[in-house]
C-alpha positions in Angstrom: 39.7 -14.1 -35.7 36.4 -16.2 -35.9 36.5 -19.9 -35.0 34.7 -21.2 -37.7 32.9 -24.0 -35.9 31.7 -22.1 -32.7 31.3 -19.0 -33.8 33.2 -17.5 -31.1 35.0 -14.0 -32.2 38.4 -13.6 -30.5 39.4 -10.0 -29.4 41.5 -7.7 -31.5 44.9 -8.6 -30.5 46.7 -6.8 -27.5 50.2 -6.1 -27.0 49.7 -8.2 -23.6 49.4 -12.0 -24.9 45.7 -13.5 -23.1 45.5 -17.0 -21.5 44.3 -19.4 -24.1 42.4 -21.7 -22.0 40.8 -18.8 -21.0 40.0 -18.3 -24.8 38.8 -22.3 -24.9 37.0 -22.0 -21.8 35.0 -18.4 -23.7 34.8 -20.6 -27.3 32.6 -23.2 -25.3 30.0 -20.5 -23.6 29.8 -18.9 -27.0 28.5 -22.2 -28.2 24.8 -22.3 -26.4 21.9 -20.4 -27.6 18.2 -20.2 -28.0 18.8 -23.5 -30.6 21.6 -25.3 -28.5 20.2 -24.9 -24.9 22.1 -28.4 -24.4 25.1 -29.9 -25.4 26.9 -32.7 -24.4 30.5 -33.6 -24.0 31.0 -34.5 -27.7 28.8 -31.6 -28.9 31.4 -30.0 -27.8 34.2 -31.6 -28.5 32.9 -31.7 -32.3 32.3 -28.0 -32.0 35.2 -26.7 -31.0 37.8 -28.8 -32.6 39.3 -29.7 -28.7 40.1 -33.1 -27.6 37.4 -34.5 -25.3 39.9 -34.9 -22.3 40.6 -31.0 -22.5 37.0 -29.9 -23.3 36.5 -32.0 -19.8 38.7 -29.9 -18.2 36.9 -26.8 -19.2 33.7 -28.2 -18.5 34.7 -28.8 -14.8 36.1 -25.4 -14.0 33.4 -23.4 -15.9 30.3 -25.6 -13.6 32.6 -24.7 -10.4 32.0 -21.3 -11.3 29.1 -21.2 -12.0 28.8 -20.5 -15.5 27.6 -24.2 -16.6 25.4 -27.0 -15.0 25.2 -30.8 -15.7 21.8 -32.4 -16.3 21.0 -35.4 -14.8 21.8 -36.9 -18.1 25.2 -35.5 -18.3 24.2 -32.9 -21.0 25.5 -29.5 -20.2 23.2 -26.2 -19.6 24.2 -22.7 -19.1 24.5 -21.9 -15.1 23.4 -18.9 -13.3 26.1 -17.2 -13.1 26.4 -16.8 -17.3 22.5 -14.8 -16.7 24.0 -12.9 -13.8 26.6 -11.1 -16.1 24.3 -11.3 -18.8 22.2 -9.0 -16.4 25.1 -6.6 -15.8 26.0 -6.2 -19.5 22.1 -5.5 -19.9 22.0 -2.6 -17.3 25.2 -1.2 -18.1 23.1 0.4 -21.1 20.3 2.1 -18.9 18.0 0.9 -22.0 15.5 -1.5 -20.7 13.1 1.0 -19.4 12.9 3.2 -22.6 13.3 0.1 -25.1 11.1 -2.2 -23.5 7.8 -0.4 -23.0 8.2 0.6 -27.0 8.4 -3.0 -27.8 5.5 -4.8 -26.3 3.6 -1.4 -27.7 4.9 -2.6 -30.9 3.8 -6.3 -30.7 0.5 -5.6 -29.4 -0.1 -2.7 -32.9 1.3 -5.2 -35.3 1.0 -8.5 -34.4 4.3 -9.4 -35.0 7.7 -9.6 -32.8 9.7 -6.7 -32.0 13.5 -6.8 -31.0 16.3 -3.9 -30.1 20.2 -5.3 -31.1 23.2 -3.4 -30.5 26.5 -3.9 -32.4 29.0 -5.4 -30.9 32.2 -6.1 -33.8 30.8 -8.0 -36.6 28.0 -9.4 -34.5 24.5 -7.5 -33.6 23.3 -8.9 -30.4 20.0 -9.3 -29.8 19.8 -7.4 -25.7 15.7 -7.2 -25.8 12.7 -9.0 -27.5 9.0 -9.1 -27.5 7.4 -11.8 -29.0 4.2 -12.3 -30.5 2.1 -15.0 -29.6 1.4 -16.3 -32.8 2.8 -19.5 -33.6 4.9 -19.0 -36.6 7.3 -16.6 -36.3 11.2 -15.8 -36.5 12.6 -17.5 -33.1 15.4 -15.4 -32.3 16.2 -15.0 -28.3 17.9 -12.4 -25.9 21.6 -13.0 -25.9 22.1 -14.1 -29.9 24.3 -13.0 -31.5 23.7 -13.0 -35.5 26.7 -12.3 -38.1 26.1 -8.4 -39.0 26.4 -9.4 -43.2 22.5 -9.8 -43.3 19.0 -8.6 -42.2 17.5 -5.3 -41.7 19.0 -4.5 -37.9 22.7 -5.5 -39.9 22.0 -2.7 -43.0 21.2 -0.4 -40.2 24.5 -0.7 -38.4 25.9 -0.6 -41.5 24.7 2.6 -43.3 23.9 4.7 -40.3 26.6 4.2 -38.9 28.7 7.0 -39.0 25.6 9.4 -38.4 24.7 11.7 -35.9 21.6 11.7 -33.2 22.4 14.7 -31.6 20.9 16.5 -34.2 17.5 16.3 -36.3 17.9 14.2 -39.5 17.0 15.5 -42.2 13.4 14.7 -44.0 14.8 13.3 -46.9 17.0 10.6 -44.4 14.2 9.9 -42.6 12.1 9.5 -45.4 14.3 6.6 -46.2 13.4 4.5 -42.9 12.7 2.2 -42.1 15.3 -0.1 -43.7 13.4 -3.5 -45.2 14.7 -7.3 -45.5 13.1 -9.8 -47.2 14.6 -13.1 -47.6 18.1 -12.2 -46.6 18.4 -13.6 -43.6 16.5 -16.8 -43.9 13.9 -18.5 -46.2 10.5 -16.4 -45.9 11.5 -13.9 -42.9 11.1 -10.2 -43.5 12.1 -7.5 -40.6 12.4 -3.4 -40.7 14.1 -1.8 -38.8 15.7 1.8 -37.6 18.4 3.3 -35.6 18.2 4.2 -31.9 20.6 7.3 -30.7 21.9 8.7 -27.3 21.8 11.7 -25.9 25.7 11.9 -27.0 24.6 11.5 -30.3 26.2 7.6 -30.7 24.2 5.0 -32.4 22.9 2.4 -29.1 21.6 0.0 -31.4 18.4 -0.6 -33.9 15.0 -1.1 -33.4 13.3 -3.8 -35.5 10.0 -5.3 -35.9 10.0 -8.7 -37.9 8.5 -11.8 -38.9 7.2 -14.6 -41.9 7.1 -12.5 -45.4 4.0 -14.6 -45.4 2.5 -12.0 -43.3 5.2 -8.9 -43.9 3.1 -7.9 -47.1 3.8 -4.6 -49.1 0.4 -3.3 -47.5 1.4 -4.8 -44.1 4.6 -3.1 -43.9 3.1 0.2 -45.1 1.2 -0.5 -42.0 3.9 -0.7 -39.9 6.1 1.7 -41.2 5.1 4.3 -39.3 4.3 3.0 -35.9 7.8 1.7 -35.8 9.1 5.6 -36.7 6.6 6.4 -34.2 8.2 4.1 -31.4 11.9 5.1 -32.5 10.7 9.0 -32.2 9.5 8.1 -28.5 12.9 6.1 -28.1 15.1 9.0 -28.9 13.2 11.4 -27.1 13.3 9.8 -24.1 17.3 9.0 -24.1 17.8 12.4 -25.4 18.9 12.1 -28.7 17.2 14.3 -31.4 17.6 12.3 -34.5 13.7 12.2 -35.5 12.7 15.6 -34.5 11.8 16.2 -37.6 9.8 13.3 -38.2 7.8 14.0 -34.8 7.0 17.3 -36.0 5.2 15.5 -39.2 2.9 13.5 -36.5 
């Protein structure tokens, strides 16, 4: 179940009971971001829904491991210890050197900010981004995590879902792709994006390229249609996954 104030997404239920102030102590992380870096004591309190005298308690025993820091003017920050797991979780997917490479070759073709999110339940977490360096753009940050009901990454999880990698897709599929957004998840942001396979043939995520509709024209996006095919072919190749064979053979 989603607590509606933090946004925090509790497992599926087990038929061991979990420790609920370790599920307090998760529903507090879950609350910092790229747009709430810093929180303080009542932030949190309001947030959550907990009593300030328990949210303390939390507070203490997640900065004495590590996991939170207080400012200097008692505001709370995310510690080292939250980007040393967040590290982990990055490099358990063996990703970063195919994905990466493809995104800053993205940026630098179209101008515009590049991203790869995996699914993780109803969220799509963004694990890598590339941004562009011009000033208005779509400020989104490694480690979000964005409800999966909207956007182009979302419609991806969604309808390729139950799809295969581990064999070529057929023209008329790929003829489809990228999926486009515009004005779905935001006022005046536009993103495409497409799926990324495995070797196994599992879906790892999708890659997406987005940014102001201001910019994301019909012409621009024909543009950038196929560089970002381009960039997914080299993806899949590389992690063994033959979903775009077909579409490399058109190149």
């Amino acid at each position: 179940m989603e607590d509606q104030k933090s946004g925090y997404q509790a497992p599926a239920p087990l038929k061991t009971k979990g420790v609920e102030a370790v599920y307090k102590a998760l529903r507090i992380l879950s609350l910092f971001d790229s747009s709430s870096k810093r929180l303080t004591l009542g932030d949190i309190s309001q947030r959550t829904g907990l009593v300030k005298s328990s949210v303390l308690r939390l507070l203490v025993s997640l900065q004495s491991a590590g996991y939170l820091r207080m400012t200097p003017d008692k505001a709370y920050v995310v510690g080292p210890e939250a980007f040393r797991v967040g590290r982990i979780y990055q490099s358990t997917f063996n990703l970063e050197g195919e994905i990466r490479p493809v995104l800053k070759r993205l940026v630098a073709a179209t101008g515009e900010s590049a991203s790869f999110f995996r699914r993780e339940g109803q969220k799509r977490v963004c694990l890598y981004r590339e941004d562009t360096n011009q000033l208005l753009r779509e400020h989104i940050a490694e480690g979000d995590a964005v409800d999966i009901d909207k956007g182009a990454p979302s419609h991806v999880f969604i309808e390729y879902d139950m799809m295969r990698g581990d064999q070529p897709a057929p023209l008329d599929i790929l003829e489809e792709l990228p999926v486009i957004s515009i004005g779905e998840r935001g006022p005046g942001i536009a993103g495409l994006s497409v799926p990324i396979f495995g070797a196994d043939g599992d879906m790892l995520g999708a890659l997406t390229v987005s940014g102001p509709a201001s910019r994301l024209t019909a012409a621009k996006i024909d543009e950038i249609q196929p560089l970002l095919m381009n960039g997914a072919a080299t993806c899949c190749a590389s992690l063994g996954a033959r979903f775009y064979e077909l579409w490399e053979g058109r190149l």
